[in-house]
C-alpha positions as CSV (number, residue, x, y, z in Angstrom):
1,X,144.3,126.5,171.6
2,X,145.7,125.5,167.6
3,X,149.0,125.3,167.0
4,X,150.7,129.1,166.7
5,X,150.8,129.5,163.2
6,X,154.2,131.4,161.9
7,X,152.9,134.6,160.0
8,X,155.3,136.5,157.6
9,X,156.4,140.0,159.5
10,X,157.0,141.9,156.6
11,X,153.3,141.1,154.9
12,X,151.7,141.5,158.4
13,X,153.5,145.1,159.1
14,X,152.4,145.9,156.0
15,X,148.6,145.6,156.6
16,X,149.0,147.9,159.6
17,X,147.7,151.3,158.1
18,X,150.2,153.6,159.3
19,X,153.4,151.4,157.7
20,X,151.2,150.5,154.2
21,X,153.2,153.5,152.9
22,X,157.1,152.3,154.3
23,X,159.2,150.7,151.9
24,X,160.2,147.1,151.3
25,X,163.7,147.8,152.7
26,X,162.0,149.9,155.9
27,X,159.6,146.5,156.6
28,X,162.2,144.5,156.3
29,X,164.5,146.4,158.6
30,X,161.1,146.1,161.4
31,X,160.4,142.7,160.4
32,X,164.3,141.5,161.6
33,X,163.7,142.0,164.7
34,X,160.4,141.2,165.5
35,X,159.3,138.1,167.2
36,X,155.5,136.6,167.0
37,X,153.1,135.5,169.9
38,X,150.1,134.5,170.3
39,X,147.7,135.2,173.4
40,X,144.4,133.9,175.0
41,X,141.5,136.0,175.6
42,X,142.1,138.1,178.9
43,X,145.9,138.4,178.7
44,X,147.1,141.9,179.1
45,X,149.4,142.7,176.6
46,X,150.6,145.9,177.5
47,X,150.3,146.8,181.3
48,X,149.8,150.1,182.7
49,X,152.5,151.3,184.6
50,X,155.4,149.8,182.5
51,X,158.3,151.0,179.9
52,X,158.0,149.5,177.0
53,X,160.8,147.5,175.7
54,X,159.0,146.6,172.4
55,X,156.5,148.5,170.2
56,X,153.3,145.7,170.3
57,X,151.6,145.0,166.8
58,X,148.3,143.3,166.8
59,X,148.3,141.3,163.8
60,X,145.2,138.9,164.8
61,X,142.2,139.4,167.8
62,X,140.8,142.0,169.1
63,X,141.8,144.2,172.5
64,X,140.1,147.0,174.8
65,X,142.2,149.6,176.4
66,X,141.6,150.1,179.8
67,X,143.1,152.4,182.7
68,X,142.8,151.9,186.5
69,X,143.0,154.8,188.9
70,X,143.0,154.2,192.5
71,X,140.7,156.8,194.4
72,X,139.8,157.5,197.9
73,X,136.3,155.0,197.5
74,X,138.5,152.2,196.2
75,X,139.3,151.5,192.5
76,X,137.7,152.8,189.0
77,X,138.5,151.0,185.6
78,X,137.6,153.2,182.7
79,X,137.4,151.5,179.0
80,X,139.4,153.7,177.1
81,X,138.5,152.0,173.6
82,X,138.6,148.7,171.6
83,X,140.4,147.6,168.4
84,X,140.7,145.3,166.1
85,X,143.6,143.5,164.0
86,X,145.8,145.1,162.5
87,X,146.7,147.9,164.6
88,X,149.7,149.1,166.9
89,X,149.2,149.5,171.0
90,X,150.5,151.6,173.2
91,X,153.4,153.4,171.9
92,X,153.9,156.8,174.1
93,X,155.9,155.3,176.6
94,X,158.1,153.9,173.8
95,X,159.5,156.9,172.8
96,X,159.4,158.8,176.4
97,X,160.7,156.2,178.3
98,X,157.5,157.3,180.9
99,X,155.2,154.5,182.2
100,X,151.6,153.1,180.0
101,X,148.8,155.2,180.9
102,X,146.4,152.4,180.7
103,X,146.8,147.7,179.7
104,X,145.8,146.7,176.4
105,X,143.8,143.5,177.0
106,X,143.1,140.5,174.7
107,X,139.0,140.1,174.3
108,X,140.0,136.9,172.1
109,X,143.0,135.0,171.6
110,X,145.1,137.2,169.5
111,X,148.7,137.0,167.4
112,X,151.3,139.8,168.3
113,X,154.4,140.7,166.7
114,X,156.6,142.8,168.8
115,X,159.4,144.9,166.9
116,X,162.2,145.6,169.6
117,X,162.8,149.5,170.4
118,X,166.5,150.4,169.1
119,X,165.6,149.4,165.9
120,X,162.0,151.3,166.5
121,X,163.9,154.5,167.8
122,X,166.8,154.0,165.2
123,X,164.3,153.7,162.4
124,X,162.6,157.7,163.2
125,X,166.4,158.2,163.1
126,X,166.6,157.7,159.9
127,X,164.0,157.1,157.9
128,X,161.2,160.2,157.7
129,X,158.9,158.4,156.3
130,X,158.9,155.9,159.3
131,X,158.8,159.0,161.6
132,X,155.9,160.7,159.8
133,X,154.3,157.0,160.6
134,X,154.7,156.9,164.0
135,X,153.5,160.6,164.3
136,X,150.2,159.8,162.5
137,X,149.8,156.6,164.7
138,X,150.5,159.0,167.6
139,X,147.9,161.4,166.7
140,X,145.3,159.0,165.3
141,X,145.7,158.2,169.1
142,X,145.3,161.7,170.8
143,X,142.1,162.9,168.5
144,X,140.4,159.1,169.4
145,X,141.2,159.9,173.1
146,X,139.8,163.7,172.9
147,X,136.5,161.6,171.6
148,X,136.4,159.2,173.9
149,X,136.5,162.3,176.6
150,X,133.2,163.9,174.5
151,X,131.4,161.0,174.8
152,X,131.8,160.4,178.6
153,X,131.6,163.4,180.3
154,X,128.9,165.2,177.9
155,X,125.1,164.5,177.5
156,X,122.7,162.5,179.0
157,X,123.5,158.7,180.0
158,X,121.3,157.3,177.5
159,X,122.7,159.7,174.6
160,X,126.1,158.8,175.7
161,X,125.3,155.1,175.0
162,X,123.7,155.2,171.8
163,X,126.6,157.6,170.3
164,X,128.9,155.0,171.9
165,X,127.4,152.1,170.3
166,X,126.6,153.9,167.0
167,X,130.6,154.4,167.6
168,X,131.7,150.8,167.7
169,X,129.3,149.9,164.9
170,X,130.7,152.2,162.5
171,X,134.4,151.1,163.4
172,X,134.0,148.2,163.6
173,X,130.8,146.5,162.4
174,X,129.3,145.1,159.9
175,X,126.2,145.5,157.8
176,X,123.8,142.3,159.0
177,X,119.8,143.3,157.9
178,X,119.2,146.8,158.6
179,X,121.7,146.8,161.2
180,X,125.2,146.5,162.1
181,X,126.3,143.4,163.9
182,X,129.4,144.6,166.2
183,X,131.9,141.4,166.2
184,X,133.6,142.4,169.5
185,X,133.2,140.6,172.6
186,X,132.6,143.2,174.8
187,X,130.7,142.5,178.4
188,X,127.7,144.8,180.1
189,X,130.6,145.8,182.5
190,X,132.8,146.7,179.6
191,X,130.4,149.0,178.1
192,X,129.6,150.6,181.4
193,X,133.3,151.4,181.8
194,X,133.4,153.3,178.4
């Protein structure tokens, strides 16, 4: 793996969609406490079942949300959804203390920051303009997960495919011929777990 390269918090925070909009003062304020790492491919960088202690920023890579559920026939992983850099994961149990629904896991070596709750809680304190942030992450959140319930459980396999691929291509690909060329490294078993 290259050397970890030292990114600048406040310019990376900044490219994160829901903070474009926080002041200079607000960024700096996350970027104080924040610390950087970076992760190989397959490390699980928030695990299901835990309090979080830190709100996780991808600044670099590319994750896939996934939730286990233990059943009476054994165990069932369920590909919640994928993202790309720049983008925050997790968060609920940040602000309800309750555990991760699902892990976030690295599908390439990726670059964190991770901003330490207090000053997260302390900044929807006092800054409204942070809150209304972190409520629009939140929801972006819910409405994905109210799609992601559509495309599973309604239709016929093969439509359910082809509306989830058409899915990844518009989030995340990119135009190659008359395609889209989809620049996640997602497995056959990943797919059939979403």
């Amino acid at each position: 793996m290259p050397p970890q390269l030292e990114l600048e918090p406040r310019e990376e925070l900044r490219n994160v969609t829901v903070f474009a909009e926080l002041s200079r003062d607000q960024l700096v304020e996350l970027s104080a406490t924040s610390a950087q790492r970076r992760v190989q491919a397959g490390a699980t960088l928030v695990e299901q079942g835990a309090i979080a202690s830190h709100l996780e920023v991808l600044i670099r890579g590319a994750v896939k949300v996934v939730r286990t559920t233990k059943h009476s026939l054994g165990e069932s992983t369920v590909l919640i959804e994928v993202a790309r850099a720049p983008a925050i994961l997790g968060g609920a149990s940040l602000f309800d203390g309750q555990p991760e629904a699902a892990s976030v896991v690295a599908l390439r070596a990726a670059q964190v920051l991770t901003v330490d709750r207090r000053t997260v809680l302390r900044m929807v304190a006092q800054h409204p303009q942070f809150s209304r942030a972190i409520f629009a992450h939140l929801s972006q959140s819910v409405r994905r997960h109210v799609r992601r319930i559509d495309e599973v459980a309604s239709g016929p396999v093969d439509e359910r495919v082809k509306h989830l691929l058409e899915s990844l291509a518009d989030q995340h690909g990119t135009q190659l011929g008359q395609g889209r060329f989809i620049a996640i490294p997602l497995r056959r078993k990943d797919i059939a777990c979403m």
